[in-house]
N, C-alpha and C positions, 0 to 999 in steps of 0.2 A: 690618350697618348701613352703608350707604351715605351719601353728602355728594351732594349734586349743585351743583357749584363755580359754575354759571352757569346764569340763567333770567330770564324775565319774569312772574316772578308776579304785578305787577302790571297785567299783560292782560288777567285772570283775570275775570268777572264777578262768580263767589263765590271768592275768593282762601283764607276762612277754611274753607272744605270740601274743595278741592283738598289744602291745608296737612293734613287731618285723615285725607285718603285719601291723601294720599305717606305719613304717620307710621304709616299700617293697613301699607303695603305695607312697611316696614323704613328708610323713608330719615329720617334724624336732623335735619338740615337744611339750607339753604341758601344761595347768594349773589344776592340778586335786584340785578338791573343797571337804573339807568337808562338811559336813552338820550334825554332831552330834558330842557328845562326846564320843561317842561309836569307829566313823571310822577316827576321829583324826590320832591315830597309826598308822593306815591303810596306810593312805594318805601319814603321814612321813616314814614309810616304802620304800611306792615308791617310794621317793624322796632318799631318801637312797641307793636306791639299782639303781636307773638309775639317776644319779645327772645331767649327759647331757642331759638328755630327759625332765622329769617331774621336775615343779616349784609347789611345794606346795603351798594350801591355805588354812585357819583354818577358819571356822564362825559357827555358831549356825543357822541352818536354820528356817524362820517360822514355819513350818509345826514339827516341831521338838522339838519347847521348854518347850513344857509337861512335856518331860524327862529328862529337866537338873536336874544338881544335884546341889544343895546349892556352889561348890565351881567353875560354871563353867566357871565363868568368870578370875576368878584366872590360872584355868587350859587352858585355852586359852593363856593366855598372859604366861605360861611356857612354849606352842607351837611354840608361836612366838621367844620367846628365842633363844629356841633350833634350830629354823631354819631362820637365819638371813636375809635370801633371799622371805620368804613368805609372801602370799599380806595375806587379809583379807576377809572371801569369803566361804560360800555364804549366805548371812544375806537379810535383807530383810521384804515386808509384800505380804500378800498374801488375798486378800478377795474373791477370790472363793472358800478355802474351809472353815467347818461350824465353826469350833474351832481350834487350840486358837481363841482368840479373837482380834480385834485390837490391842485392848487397851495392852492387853496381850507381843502380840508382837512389840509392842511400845516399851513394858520396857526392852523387852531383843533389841532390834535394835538400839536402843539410847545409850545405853554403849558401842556399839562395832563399831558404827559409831565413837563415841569421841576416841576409844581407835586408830584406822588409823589415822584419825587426827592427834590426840597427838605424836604417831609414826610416823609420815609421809609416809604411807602404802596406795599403792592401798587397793581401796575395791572392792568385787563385788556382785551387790544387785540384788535380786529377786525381784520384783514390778509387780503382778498380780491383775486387778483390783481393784488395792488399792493407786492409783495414790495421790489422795489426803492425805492422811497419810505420804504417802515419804516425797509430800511439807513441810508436819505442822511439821513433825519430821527435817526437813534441818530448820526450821524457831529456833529451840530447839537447835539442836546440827550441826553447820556449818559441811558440807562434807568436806575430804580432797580435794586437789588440784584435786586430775582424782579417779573418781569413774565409774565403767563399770557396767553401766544395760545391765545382760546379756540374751540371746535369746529376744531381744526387739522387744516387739508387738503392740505397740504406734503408735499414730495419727502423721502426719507432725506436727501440732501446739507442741505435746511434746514434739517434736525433736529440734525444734527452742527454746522450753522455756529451755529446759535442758541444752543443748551445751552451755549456757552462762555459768551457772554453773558448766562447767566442765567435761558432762557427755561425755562419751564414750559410744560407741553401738555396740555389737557383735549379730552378725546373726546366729540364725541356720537352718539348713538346712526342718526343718519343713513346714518354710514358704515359702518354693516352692509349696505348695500346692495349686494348682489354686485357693482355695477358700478363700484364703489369698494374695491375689495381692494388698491390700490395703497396707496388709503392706510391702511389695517391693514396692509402693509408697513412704511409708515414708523414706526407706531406701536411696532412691533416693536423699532427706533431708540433710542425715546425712553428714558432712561435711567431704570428704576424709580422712585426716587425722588422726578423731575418727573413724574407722569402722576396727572393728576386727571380726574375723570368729570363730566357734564354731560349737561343735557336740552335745553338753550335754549328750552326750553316758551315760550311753545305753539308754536314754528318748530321747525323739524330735525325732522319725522317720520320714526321711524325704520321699517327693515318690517314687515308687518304680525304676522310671526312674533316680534316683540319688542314688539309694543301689547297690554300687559296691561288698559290702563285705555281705552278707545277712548271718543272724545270731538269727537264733533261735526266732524272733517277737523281738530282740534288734538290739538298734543303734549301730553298730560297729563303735569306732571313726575312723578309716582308712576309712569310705565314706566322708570326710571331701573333698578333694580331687573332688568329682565329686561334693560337694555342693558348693566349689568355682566355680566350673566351670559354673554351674547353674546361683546363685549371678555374676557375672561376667558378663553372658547374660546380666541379668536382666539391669544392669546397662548401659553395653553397653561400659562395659572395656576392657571385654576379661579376661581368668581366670590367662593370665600368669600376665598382669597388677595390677590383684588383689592380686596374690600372694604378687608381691613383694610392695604393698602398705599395706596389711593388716601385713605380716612379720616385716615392719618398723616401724609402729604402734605398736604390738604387744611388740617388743624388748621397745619403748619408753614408755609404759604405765605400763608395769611392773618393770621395769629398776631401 
């Protein structure tokens, strides 16, 4: 049985069939992430309506803070209220794409780094070649005790520098892409313990030799299952290994 640590299943058109063909294909359950103030609701919905399955997460994503609204940080921490079980997720900086701006996404990512802290809440951060920003922002606002960079594309040297700090690393299934072996490298790095699995459904398609569930040019999370099996290889664990090593992590870091 597999966990898949990070997703959007509220993308999903039918979210409640998807949920019924990942539980066909072996996967137990999930962390669905928002990423605005728009799919908040969303998110807690599904937590609502399958409380076995999906573990909600509330963040302000980079790519998204254009469109907050003067009270969103207020209305986050009403989110977390309401769902006493939710990390924090998916916040973050991102320098590939043009706008916001760093700087931008500094000021929404430093309040909501303090507010996991302050609560003692997983978080889970987005870091797209903007490595250096995470640092000078952790040097400002301490991370909580276990923070997940997830779908992690990083060098071994980040691997090593992070894990002191705390970091956890989940894999997606993208980086099966032969043209990404480096980073199944680093993966190789990552300290057993910290490695959790992930789909980022419907984004991160992984190749076509790991799309068990094929869907329309989206990631269906129920391929989660043949990207452990993949990761698995890679490592040289074997995918039932990895299940129940990334499952034990999984329940520990969200817990």
């Amino acid at each position: 049985m597999f966990f898949d640590s990070h997703n959007h299943l509220q993308r999903f058109s039918d979210p409640a069939r998807i949920i019924a063909e990942m539980q066909e294909a072996g996967i137990e359950g999930c962390v669905v992430n928002g990423t605005t103030e728009e799919d908040w609701e969303a998110v807690g919905r599904l937590a609502g309506d399958h409380p076995d399955f999906v573990r909600p997460a509330f963040g302000l994503h980079p790519w998204y803070i254009a469109k907050r609204s003067d009270r969103w940080l207020e209305r986050l921490q009403e989110f977390l209220d309401r769902f006493p079980g939710a990390s924090i997720g998916e916040i973050g900086f991102d320098g590939w794409i043009d706008g916001p701006s760093l700087e931008e996404q500094r000021k929404v990512f430093l309040p909501q780094l303090a507010l996991a802290r302050e609560r003692q809440l997983p978080v889970t951060i987005h870091a797209l070649k903007a490595w250096d920003p995470l640092f000078s922002a952790f040097k400002e606002e301490t991370p909580p005790e276990k923070f997940l960079l997830h779908s992690f594309g990083g060098s071994v040297e980040l691997v090593e520098r992070l894990a002191p700090m705390g970091a956890w690393f989940s894999f997606s299934g993208y980086f099966l892409q032969p043209r990404k072996a480096k980073v199944l490298e680093s993966y190789k790095a990552v300290p057993l313990d910290r490695l959790l699995l992930e789909t980022d459904a419907p984004e991160m398609m992984p190749p076509e030799d790991f799309v068990s569930h094929p869907l329309a040019g989206m990631n269906h999370p129920a391929n989660l299952a043949r990207i452990g099996e993949g990761l698995g290889a890679a490592l040289g664990i074997g995918s039932a290994r990895l299940a129940e090593l990334t499952r034990a992590n999984h329940a520990s870091f969200f817990s």
